[in-house]
N, C-alpha and C positions, 0 to 999 in steps of 0.2 A: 541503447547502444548494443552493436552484436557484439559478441564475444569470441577471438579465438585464440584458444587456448594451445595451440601448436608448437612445438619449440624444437630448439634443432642444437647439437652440442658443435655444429662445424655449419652456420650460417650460408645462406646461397646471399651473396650479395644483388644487389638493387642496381639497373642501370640510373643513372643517373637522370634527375625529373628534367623537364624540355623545361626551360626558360618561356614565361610568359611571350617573350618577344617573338619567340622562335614559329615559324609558320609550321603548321602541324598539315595543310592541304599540299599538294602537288601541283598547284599552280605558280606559274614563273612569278616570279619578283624581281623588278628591274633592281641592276646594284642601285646602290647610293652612290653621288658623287663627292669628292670630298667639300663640295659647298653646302653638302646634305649634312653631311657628317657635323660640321663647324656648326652648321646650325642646330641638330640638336643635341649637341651637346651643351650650344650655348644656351638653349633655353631649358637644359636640364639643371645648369649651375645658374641662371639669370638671379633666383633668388640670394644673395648670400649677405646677411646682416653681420655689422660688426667686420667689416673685411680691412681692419685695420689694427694696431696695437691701442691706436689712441683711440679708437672708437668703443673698444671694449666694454662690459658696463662695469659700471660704479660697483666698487666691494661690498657698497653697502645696500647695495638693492641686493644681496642674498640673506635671507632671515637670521634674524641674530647674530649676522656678523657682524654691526656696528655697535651692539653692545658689547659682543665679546672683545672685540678691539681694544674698545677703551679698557676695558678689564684687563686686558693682557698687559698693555701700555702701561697701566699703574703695576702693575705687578711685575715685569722689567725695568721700574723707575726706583720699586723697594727691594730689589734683589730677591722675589718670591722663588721656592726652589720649586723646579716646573722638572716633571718627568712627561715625554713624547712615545707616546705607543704608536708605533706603527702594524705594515702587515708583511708577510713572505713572500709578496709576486713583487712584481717591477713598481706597479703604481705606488704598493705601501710602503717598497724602499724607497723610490724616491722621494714620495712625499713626508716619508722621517728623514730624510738629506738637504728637501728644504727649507724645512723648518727649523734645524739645529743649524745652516748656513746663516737662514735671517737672524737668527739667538745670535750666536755669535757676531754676525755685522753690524747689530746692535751693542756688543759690549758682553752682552748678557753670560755669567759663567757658569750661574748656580742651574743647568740644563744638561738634564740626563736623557738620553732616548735606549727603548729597547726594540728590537724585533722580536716579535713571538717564535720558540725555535716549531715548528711545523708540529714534531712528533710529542714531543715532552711539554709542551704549553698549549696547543691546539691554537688554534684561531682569535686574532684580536685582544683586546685587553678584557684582563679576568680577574678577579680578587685575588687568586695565588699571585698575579705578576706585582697587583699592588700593594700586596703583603710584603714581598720581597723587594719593592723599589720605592721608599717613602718622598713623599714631595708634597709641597705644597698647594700644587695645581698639576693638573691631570690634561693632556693634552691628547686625544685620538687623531690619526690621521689614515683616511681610507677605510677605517670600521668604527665602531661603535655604535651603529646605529640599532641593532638589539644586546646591545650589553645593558639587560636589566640589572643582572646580580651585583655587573662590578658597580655600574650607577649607585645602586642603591648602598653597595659599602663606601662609595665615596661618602656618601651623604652624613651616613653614622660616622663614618670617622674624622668630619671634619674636612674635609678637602674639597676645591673646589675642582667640577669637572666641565672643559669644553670639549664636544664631539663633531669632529670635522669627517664627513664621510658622504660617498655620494651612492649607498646603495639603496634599495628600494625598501622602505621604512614599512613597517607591521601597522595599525591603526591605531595603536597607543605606543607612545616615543617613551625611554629610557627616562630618569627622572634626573636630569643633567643640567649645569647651569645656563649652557648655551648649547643649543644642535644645526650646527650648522650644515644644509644638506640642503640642494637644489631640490632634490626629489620630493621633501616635504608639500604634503598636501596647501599647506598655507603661506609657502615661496612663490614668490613671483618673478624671479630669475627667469632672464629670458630661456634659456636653453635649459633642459632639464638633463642630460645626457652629456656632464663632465665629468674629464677622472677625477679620483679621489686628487691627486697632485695637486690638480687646477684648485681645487677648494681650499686645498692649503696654500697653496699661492694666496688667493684673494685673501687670506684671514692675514698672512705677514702684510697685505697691500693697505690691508683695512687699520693696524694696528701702525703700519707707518704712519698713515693718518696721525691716530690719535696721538701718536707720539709727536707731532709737533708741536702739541699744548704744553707738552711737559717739555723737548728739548729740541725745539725749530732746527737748531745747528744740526744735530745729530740723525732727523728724519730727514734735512735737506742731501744728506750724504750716502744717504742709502740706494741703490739702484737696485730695483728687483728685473728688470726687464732681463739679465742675463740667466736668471732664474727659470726663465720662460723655457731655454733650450732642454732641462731639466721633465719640464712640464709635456713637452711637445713627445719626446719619447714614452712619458708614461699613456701618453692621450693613444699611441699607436699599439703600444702593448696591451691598453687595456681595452683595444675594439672598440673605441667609442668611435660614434660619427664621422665620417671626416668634412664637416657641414658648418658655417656660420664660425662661432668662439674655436671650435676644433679644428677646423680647416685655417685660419688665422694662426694658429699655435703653433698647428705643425708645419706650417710654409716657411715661417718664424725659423723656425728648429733646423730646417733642411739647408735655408739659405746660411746659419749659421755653422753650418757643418763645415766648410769652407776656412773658416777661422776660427775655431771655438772658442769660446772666453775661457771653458776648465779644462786645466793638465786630462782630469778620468773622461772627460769626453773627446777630447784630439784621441787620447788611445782606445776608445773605442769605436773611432773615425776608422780603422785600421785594421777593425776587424769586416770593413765594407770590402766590396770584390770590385767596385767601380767609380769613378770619379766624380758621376753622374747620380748619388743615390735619389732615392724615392722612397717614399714613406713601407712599400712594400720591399725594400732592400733591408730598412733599418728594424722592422720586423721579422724578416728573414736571418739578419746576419748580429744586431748587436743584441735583439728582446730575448731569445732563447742565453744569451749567455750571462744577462741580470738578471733572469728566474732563475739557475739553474740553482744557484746558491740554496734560494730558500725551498726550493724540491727537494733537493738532497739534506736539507733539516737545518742549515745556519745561514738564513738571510742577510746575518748582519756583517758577513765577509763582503757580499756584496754593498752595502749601506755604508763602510768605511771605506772602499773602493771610492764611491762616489765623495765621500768628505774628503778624502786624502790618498789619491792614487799612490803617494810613497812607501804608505803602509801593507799594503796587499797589490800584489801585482796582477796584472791581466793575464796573463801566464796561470797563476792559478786558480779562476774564473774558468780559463779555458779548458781545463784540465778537468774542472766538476762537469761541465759542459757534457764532456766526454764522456763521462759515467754515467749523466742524466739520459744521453742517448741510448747507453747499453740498457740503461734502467728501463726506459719506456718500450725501446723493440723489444725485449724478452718480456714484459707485460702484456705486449698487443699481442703478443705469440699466443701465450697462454690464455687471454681475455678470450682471443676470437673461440678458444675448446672448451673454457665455461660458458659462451653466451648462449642465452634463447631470443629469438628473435619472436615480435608479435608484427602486425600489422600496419603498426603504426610507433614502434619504439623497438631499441634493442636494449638488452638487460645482461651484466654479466658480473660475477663476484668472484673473492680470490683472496688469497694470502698476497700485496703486494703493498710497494711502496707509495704511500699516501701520495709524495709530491709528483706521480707524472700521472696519475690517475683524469686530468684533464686535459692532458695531451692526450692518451690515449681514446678518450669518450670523445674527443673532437676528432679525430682518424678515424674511431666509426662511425660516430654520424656522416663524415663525409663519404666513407665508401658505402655505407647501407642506405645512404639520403633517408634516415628517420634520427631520430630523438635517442640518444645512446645513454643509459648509465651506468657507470663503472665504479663498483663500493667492492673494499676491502675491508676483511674482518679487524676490529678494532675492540681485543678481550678485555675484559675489565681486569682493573688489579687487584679489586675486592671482591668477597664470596656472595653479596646480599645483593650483588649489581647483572644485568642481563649483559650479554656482548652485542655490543654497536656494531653495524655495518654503517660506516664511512665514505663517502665519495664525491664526483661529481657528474654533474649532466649538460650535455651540449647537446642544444639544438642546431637546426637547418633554418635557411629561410628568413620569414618574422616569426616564426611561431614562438610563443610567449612561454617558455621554458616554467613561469610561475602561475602564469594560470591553469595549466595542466597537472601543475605538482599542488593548486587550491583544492582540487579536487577529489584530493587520496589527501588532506590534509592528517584527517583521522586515524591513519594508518603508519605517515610518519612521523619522524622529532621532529626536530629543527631544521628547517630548510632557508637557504637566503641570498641574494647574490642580483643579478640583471636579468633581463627575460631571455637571455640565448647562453647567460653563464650561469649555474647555480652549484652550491654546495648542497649535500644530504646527508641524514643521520635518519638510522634507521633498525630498530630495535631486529636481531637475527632471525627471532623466533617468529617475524610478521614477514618477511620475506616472499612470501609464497603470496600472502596473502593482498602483496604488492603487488606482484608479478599479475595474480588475477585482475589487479583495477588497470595493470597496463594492457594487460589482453584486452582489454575491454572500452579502451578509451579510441576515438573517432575525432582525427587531426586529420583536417582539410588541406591536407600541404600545401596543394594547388593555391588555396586560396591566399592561403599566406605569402606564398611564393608572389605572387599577383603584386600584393601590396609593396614586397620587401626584398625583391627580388636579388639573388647576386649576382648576376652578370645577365649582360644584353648583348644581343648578337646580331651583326652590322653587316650586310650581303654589300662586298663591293665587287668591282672591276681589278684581276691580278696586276694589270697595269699602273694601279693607282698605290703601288707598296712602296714608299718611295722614303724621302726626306719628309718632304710636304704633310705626308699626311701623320707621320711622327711628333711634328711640329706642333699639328694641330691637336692631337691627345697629348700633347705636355703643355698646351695652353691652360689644360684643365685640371692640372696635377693639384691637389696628391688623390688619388684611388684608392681606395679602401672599404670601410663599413662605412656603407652608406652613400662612396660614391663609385660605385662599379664600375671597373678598368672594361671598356667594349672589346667583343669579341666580334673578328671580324673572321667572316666565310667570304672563299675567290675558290675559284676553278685555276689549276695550273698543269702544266703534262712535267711527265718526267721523264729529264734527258738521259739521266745518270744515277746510277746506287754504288757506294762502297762503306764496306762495315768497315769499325772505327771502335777498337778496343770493347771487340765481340757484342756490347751491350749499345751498340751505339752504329746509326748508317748516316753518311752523308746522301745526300741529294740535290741534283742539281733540277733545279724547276726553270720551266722556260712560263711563263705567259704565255695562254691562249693568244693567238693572231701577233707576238710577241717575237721579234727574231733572238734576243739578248736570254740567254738562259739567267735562273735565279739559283743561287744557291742556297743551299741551307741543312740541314740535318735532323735526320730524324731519330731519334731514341729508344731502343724497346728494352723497359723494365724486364726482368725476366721473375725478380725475386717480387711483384708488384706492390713495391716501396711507393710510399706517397711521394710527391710531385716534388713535398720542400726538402723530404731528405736525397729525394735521389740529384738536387741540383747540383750536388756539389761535382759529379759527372759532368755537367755543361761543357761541351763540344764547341772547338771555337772552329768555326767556316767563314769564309768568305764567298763573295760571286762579286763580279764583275759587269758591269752594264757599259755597254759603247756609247759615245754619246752619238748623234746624230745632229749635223748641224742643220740639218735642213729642215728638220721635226722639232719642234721646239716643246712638244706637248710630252716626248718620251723621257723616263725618269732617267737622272741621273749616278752616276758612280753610286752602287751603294755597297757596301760590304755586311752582309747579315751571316748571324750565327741565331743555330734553334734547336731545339729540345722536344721531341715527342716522347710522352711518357704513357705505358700502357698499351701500347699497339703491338696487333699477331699479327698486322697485315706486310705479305709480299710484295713488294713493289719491282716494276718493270718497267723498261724506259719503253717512252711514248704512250704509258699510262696516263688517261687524265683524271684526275681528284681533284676532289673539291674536299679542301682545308680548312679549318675553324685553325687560327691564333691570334698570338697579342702581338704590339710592338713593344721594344723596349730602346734604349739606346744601348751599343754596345761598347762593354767596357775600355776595349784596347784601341778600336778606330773611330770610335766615338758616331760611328753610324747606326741607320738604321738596322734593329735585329728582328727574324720572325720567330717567335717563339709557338711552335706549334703545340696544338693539345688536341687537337682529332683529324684523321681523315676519313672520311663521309664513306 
């Protein structure tokens, strides 16, 4: 591998890598038409297994969870005292929210659960937490799956442990009663890529089971199915697929947005900006405000949130929120004047706060389009101990975030997490000598990109912007990881420009060969904020289409608003461009919106 050793204390950023899809020649490409489009989209989703509630699989086709069932089952029939470890993002809240719901709808009293606090207990469950929380049975939810040390004091001390988690397992598992984990090399679960939630889901689904041996009445009264709206948001929080069990989840979860079965989700219904959400709205507007809790160090303000909206209000959610933003922009501030930048990763260290340290490595990865990692110094509180560097790492693309960190294994601690999310620990004094295995490492992004691509891009006709073709991208909802929202390019002129609270232009666009102008607006960051903070600016426009009785082929009335972020370009009327955006439906007319993100 070559090596360059180059680095830079103020980064030149990376344009962004072309999309496999994307034609790199100068030859014409007829548009698609929207029977083009239907179609491959339809045969991009043709696959989709399980595309029902009831079709779902069986609890106990995941390993060990039919044993553990029954063991839970007897152990809520003798009153066993069960303490529930959860984690500080969204999935490990909510899947301690689940689990202490199903405890209690069961009867069950003698059930404690803790959040790990971020700063003062670190990560998942650990011997200090089990020192200080005695119980009879030990219940993980979302980690556990390298807790050797606290395994092994379960063991000495008598207690029994089951580990419910769906991260990516080491080659020898924790020494636990039961581990239940899709990812296990020796599961045969269909889908390998659930959140943590989901797996505690199935383990309450598995243990209703059992529980009809011991109290037929009491399993027949249980309903977990509203459980699912709980699961459906962590599956979007935590980037999983939106494919097969996930894609079912969260359609589940969307359609239930409408009516919610829980008080803490109608109020988090409220913090949406449209009547219309998408899996990309509920990760925009309600995921940022149940992590923030556990960023800023007390996850479990959020975790009671969700058991008992009476007790903590959303109001004060929103308020951390608030801090978490100031926290992470004055971190990127500063990240971007420590980073060094190599080839194929960016690297950057710092006195900051542990919980936005992977928001911020996901904002550079997106703006550098490489591998970003961002560790904060982390001193020991004893004199005989070296000082940790702490953090995390987001990738781009498919690239496998763990196969890249197997190969500096030697160099660092503990590493653990998905292949696009990982956490890292990382001795201070070896730092450097990190930095050289990243100068040195040769990531094929291309090719990755190939395999796992994020977005695909759709040359149509500007005449075809319409209802119709809206319609047919919310056929295929939800978008997300794994099934990428299309980007569609048209050529259109422009009639008209007026700026719109200085950082913001409208534009009226006509279609080519088109008499009806389009409107829409275009956005210029100046401060260049990423795309999800600067939405809260979204420009509402409209434009106006004639109908034509005679033309039956010409779109009708639409009214779009749009957002262009990032652009220095000048625009003049009877300019023609060619635009890359999305659709979306619009909040207040319920029409088609263009939401732009380039002009060519």
């Amino acid at each position: 591998m070559t090596k360059n050793h180059q680095k830079s204390n103020q980064p030149h950023e990376q344009p962004p890598k072309q999309s496999p899809n994307q034609n790199s020649s100068q030859s014409y490409t007829p548009p698609l038409s929207k029977a083009q489009i239907h179609q491959l989209l339809k045969s991009k989703n043709s696959k989709w297994d399980f595309s029902s509630l009831s079709s779902l699989p069986h609890p106990f086709s995941l390993k060990d969870c039919e044993q553990a069932s029954h063991f839970l089952a007897q152990a809520i029939a003798n009153q066993k005292q069960i303490l529930v470890v959860g984690d500080y993002d969204v999935d490990g809240i909510v899947s301690s929210a689940i689990m202490m719901r199903f405890l209690h709808s069961v009867g069950h009293k003698n059930a404690t659960y803790i959040i790990p606090n971020r700063f003062r207990d670190g990560y998942g469950i650990s011997q200090k937490i089990l020192q200080e929380n005695p119980s009879d049975i030990v219940i993980t939810v979302d980690n556990g799956i390298s807790a050797f040390e606290a395994a092994q004091f379960c063991t000495t001390s008598g207690r029994s442990l089951i580990i419910t988690d769906h991260h990516l397992p080491k080659e020898q598992l924790p020494n636990a009663d039961f581990i239940i984990n899709p990812q296990r090399h020796d599961c045969e679960f269909p889908q390998k890529e659930i959140c943590g939630a989901l797996v505690t889901w199935y383990l309450c689904a598995g243990t209703k089971i059992a529980l009809q041996k011991i109290d037929s009445s009491l399993a027949k009264s249980i309903d977990l199915a509203p459980l699912l709206e709980f699961v459906a948001l962590a599956t979007i929080a935590d980037m999983m697929p939106l494919k097969h069990i996930n894609k079912t989840i969260v359609l589940y979860g969307i359609k239930k947005l409408k009516n919610p079965h829980f008080p803490c989700i109608s109020k988090l219904k409220t913090l949406l900006k449209t009547p219309f959400p998408t899996a990309s709205d509920i990760a925009f507007s309600i995921t940022p405000v149940l992590n923030s809790a556990g960023r800023m160090g007390e996850g479990t303000i959020a975790s009671e949130f969700l058991l008992d909206s009476t007790k903590v209000s959303l109001e004060n959610l929103k308020s951390i929120n608030e801090e978490r933003k100031k926290c992470a922009n004055d971190t990127l501030e500063s990240a971007l004047k420590n980073a060094r930048q190599y080839q194929n990763a960016i690297i950057t260290k710092g006195q900051w706060n542990e919980g936005v340290l992977g928001i911020v490595a996901a904002k550079l990865a997106k703006r550098f389009q490489k591998c970003a990692f961002v560790l904060t110094n982390q001193a020991s509180n004893t004199t005989n101990q070296k000082n940790i560097l702490k953090g995390s790492v987001r990738g781009i693309g498919g690239v496998n975030i763990i196969d890249l960190l197997n190969g500096g294994k030697e160099i660092l601690g503990e590493f653990g997490g998905h292949k696009s999310a990982v956490g890292v620990q990382l001795d201070e004094e070896k730092y450097e000598e990190f930095c050289e295995y990243l100068a040195s490492v040769n990531i094929d992004y291309a090719k990755n990109d190939e395999s796992s691509c994020d977005e695909f891009l759709l040359k149509i006709d500007s005449r075809d912007i319409d209802e119709e073709l809206l319609h047919i991208l919310e056929e295929f909802e939800p978008y997300g990881q794994g099934n990428p929202k299309p980007i569609f390019e048209a050529t259109l002129r422009v009639e008209s420009v007026e700026i719109i609270k200085e950082v913001h232009r409208k534009i009226i666009f006509s279609p080519l060969d088109y008499a009806n102008p389009l409107d829409c607006t275009q956005d210029f960051n100046t401060k260049q904020d990423f795309i999800k903070d600067a939405k809260q600016d979204l420009a509402q426009i409209s434009r106006q289409d004639s109908k034509q009785d005679t033309n039956q082929n010409l779109a009708q009335n639409i009214h779009i608003k749009a957002m262009y972020f990032f652009c220095e370009k000048e625009l003049q009327k009877d300019d023609e461009i060619t635009a890359r955006f999305t659709l979306q439906r619009d909040s207040f007319s319920g029409k088609a919106v263009m939401i732009i993100s380039e002009i060519l």
